[in-house]
matplotlib code that plots the C-alpha trace (Angstrom):
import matplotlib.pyplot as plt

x = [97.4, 94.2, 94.3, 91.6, 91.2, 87.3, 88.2, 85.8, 88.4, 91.9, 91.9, 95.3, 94.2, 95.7, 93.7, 93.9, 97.6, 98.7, 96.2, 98.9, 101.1, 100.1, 99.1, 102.2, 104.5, 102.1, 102.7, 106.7, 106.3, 104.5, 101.4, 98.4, 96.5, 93.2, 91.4, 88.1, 86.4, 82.9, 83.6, 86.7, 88.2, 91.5, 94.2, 97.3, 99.1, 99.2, 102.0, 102.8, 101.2, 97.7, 94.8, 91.8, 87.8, 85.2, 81.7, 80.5, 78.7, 78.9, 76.9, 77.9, 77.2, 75.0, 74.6, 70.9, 71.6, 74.5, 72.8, 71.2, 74.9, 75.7, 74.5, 76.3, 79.4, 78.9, 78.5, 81.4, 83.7, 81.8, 82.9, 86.3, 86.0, 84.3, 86.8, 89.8, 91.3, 88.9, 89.8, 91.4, 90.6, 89.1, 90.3, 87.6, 89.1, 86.4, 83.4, 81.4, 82.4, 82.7, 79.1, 78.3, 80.2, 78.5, 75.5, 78.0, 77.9, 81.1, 84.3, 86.6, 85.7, 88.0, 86.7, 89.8, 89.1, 91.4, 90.0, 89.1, 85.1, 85.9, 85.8, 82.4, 81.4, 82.0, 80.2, 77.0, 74.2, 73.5, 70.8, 73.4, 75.9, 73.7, 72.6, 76.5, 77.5, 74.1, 75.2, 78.9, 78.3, 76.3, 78.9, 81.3, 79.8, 80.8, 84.0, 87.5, 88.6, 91.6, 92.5, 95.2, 96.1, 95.5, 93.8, 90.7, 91.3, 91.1, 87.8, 85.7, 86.1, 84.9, 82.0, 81.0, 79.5, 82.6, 80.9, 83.7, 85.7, 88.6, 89.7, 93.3, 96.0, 97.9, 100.1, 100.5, 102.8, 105.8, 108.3, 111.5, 113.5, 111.3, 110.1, 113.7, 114.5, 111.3, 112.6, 115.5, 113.3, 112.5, 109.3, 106.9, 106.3, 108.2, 108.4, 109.8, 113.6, 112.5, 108.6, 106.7, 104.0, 100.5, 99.6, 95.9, 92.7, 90.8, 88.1, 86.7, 88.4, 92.4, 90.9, 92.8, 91.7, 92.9, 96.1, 96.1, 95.0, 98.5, 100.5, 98.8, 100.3, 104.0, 106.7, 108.9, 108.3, 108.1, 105.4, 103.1, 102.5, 99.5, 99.0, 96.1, 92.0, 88.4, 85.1, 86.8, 89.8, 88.0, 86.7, 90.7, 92.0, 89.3, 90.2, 94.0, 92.9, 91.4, 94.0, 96.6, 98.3, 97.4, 101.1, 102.5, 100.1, 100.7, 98.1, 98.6, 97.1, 97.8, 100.5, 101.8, 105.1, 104.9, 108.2, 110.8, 108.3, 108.0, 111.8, 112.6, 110.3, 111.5, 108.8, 105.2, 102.3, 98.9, 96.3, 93.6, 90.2, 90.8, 93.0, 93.5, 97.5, 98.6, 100.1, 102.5, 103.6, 105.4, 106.4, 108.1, 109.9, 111.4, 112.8, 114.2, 111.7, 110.6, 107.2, 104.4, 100.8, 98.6, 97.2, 94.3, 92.0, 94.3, 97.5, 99.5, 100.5, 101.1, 104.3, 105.7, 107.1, 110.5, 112.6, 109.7, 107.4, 108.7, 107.1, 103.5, 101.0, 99.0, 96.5, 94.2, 95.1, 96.6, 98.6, 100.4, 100.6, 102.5, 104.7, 105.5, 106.2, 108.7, 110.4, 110.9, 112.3, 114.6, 115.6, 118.8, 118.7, 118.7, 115.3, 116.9, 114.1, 116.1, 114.1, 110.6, 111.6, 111.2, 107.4, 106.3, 108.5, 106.0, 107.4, 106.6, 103.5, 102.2, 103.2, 100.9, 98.1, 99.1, 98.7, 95.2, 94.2, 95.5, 93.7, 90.5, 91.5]
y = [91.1, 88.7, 91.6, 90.7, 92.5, 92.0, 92.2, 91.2, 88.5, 88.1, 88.6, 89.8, 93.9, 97.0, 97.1, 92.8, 93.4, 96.3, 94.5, 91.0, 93.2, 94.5, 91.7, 89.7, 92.7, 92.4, 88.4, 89.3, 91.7, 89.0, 89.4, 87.2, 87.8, 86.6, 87.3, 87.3, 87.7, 88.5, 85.3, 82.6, 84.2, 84.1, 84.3, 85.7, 83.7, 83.9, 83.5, 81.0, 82.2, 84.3, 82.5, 83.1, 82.6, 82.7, 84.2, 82.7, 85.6, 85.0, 88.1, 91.8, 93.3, 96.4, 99.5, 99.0, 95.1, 95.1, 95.2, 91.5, 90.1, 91.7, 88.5, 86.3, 88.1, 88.5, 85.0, 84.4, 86.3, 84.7, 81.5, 82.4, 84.0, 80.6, 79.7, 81.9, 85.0, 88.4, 90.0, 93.6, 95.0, 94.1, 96.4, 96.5, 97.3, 97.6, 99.9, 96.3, 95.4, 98.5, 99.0, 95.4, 96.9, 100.4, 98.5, 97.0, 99.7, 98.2, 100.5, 97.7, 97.0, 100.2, 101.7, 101.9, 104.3, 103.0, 105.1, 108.8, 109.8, 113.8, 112.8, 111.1, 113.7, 116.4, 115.5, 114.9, 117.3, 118.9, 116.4, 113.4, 115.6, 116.1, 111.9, 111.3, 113.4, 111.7, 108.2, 108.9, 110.2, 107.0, 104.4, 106.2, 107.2, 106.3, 104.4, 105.2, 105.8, 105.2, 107.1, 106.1, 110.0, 113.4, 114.0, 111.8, 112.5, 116.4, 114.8, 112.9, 115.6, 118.0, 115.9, 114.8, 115.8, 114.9, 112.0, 109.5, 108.4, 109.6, 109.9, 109.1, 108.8, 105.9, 105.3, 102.0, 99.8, 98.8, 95.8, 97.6, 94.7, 92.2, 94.3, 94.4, 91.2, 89.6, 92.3, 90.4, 87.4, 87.2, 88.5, 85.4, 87.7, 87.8, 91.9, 94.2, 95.0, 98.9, 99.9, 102.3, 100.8, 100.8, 98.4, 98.1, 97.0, 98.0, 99.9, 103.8, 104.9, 104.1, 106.4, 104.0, 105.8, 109.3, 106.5, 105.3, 108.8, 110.2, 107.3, 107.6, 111.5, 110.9, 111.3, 108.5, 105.4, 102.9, 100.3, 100.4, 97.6, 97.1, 94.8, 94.0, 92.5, 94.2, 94.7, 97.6, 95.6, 94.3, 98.4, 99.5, 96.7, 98.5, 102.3, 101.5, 100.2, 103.3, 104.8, 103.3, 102.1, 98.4, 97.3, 99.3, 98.4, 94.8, 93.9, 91.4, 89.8, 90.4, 88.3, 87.3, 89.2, 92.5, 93.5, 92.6, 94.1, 96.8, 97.2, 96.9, 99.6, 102.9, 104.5, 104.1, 105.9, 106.8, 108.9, 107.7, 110.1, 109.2, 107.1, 106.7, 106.3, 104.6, 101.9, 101.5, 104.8, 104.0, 100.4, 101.9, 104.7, 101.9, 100.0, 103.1, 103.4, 107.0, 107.5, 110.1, 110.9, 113.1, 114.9, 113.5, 112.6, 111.8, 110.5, 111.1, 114.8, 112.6, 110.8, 113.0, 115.6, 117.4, 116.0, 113.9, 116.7, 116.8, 113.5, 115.0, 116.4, 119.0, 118.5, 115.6, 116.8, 113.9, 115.9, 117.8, 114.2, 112.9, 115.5, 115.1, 111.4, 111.8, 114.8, 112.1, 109.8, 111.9, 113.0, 110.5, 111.4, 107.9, 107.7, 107.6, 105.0, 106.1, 109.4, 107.4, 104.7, 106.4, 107.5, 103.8, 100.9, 98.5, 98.4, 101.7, 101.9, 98.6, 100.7, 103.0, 100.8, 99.2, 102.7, 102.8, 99.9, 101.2, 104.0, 102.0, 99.8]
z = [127.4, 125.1, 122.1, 119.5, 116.0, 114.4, 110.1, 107.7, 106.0, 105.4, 101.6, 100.8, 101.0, 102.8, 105.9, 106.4, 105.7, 108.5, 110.6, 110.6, 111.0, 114.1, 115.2, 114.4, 116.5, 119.4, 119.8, 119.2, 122.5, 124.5, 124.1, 123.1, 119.8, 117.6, 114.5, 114.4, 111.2, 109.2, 107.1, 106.6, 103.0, 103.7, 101.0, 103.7, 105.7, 110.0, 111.8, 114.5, 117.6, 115.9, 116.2, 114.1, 114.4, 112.0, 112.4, 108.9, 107.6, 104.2, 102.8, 102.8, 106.2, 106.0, 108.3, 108.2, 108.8, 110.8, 114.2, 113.9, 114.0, 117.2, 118.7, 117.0, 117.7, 121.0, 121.5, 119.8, 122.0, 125.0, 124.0, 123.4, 126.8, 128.5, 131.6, 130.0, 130.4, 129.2, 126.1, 127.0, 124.1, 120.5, 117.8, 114.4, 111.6, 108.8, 108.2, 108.1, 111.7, 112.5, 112.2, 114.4, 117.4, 117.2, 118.8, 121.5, 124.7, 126.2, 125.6, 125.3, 121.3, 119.9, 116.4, 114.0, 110.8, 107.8, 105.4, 104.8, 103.8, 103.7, 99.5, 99.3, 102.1, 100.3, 97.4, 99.3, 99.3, 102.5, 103.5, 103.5, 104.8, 108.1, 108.3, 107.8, 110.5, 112.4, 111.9, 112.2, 115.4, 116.8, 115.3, 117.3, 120.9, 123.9, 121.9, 121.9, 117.9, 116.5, 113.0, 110.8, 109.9, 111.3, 108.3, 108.9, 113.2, 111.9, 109.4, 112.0, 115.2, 113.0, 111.9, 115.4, 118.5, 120.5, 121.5, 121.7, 124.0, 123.0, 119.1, 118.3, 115.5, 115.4, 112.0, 110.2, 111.7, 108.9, 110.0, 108.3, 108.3, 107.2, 104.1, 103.1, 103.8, 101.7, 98.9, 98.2, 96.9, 92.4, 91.9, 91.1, 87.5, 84.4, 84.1, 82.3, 82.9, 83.9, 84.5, 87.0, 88.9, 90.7, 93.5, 95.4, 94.7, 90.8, 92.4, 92.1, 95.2, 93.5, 90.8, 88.0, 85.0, 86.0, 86.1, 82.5, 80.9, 82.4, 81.3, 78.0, 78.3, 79.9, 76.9, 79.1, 77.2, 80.5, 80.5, 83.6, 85.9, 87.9, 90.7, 92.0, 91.7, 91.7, 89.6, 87.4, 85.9, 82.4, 82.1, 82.6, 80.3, 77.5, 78.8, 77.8, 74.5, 73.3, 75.0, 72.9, 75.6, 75.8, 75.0, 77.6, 80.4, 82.4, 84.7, 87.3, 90.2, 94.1, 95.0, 98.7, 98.2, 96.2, 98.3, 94.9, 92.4, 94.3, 95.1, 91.4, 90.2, 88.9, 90.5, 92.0, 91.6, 93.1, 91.8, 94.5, 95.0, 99.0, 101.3, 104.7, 105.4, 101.9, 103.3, 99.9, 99.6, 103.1, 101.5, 98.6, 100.3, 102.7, 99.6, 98.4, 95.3, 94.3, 94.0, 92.8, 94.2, 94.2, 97.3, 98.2, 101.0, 103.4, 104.0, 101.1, 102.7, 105.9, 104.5, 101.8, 104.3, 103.8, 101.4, 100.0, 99.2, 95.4, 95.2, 95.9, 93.5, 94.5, 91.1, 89.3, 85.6, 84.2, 81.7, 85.3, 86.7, 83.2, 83.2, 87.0, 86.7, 83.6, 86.4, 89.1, 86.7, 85.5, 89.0, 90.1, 93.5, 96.3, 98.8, 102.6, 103.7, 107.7, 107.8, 108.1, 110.5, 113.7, 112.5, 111.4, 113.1, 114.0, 117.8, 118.5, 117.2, 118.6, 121.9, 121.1, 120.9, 124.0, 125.6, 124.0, 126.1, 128.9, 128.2, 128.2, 131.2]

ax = plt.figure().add_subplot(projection="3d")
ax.plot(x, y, z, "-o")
ax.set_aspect("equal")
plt.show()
């Protein structure tokens, strides 16, 4: 099968990230795969076999915008269709070209949802709620959807006429092997010989100061580090400052392999307002690192099942998160990474998608 994924750039982030991945397991089971993205940013690197195209849109892609670059992506894939085989399906994987295809009345572009919106949703009044559910329900009719949790499957059937196609949940795919292999690599970063630790983007959604203000309360004196880039990081940096905390906070940039950093932690934490299936939750748990987060909008409740249920946080006082994160360090017990596998092996869900295009076909 010709499998094309539409992203809005390969910046080294979640949704760019699972999206190789997929890609990358596809190609390994025989099959042809392409990138097509928004712009050319592009900080990760493809593997032999992926081939990627550029649209050049430079500026942010709008909802109310989004329609007059239907063209141009439209005569993109034409050309990339000009005397060769017909794509069977193109997967879009960001609310930006998510939006360009919801103009598209062909069922072979698939609508992935990466993220939940039951937070900001529920903090609308009831006027936005009901042009949400109104726009939601265009982007998504007469497509088939694919949701990376129940939670935001559960989230968008609810908030839709039943208009799509078909909506679906399809996890993360998560190369076992691979991760543990590229663990075994020294970090690129001098860091502390024990420390807990946050990776993801500086932004509202990761929630970062409800982060700091529990560190600031936890009686385990363990420095945090933070991995990652966005427009918040010089208001953190001043937030643990006042905190007191300045010394014990480390914040570093995104890095190709966070596999080692990750595998040496003590423990990883999220505090997020929403996700969609945190994809390094899953990452840590498969490097046998503990981790702590809080329940939110969706995912988190996903992963942490069984056994891993003392790891989840069912609160967003910081004080209950401090004292939860000195519990798990205290706790000795080994994570079994073997009880996730079957759920996330990149083979078997890159057979799932194939039975998406089926599906379609």
């Amino acid at each position: 099968m010709r499998i094309g994924f539409f992203l809005r750039d390969l910046k080294i982030e979640g949704v760019q990230v699972v999206t190789l991945r997929l890609a990358d397991t596809l190609v390994k089971m025989g099959h042809q795969c392409e990138l097509i993205t928004l712009n050319d940013a592009q900080e990760l690197e493809l593997t032999s076999g992926i081939l990627h195209h550029s649209l050049d849109i430079e500026k942010r892609v709008s909802f109310k915008k989004s329609k007059q670059y239907v063209e141009q992506f439209l005569s993109c894939v034409d050309k990339l269709e000009y005397n060769c085989d017909k794509f069977d399906a193109i997967f879009s994987v960001h609310g930006e070209t998510n939006d360009i295809i919801s103009y598209i009345d062909n069922p072979k572009f698939i609508h992935c949802i990466h993220n939940s919106d039951e937070y900001t949703y529920n903090n609308k009044n009831w006027f936005n709620k009901l042009k949400f559910k109104r726009k939601l329900s265009k982007k998504i009719k007469d497509k088939h959807v694919i949701c990376v949790s129940n939670g935001i499957r559960d989230f968008v059937k609810s908030k839709t006429d039943s208009c799509a196609l078909s909506i679906s949940t399809i996890y993360n795919p998560f190369d076992i092997e691979k991760i543990k292999k590229l663990s075994l690599d020294e970090p690129i970063y001098q860091l502390p010989p024990e420390y807990i630790l946050f990776v993801g983007r500086l932004e509202n959604q990761k929630n970062i100061p409800l982060l700091l203000d529990s560190v600031s309360k936890m009686t385990t004196n363990i420095p945090l580090v933070i991995i990652g880039e966005g427009s918040l990081e010089v208001e953190l940096k001043q937030q643990a400052i006042k905190l007191g905390i300045s010394d014990e906070v480390i914040f570093l940039p995104f890095c190709l392999n966070p596999y080692p950093i990750i595998n040496k932690a003590k423990l990883l934490v999220l505090t997020s307002h929403h996700e969609g299936l945190p994809t390094v939750l899953i990452e840590a748990l498969i490097l046998g690192t503990a981790v702590v987060s809080n329940n939110c909008h969706t995912g988190p409740s996903e992963i942490l099942i069984g056994k891993y249920k003392k790891y989840l946080i069912d609160s967003d006082s910081s004080k209950k998160i401090a004292q939860h994160i000195d519990c798990i360090l205290a706790d000795e017990n080994q994570v079994d990474e073997k009880s996730i596998i079957l759920r996330f092996t990149a083979e078997i869900i890159g057979k799932q998608y194939l039975n998406i295009i089926n599906k379609e076909g």
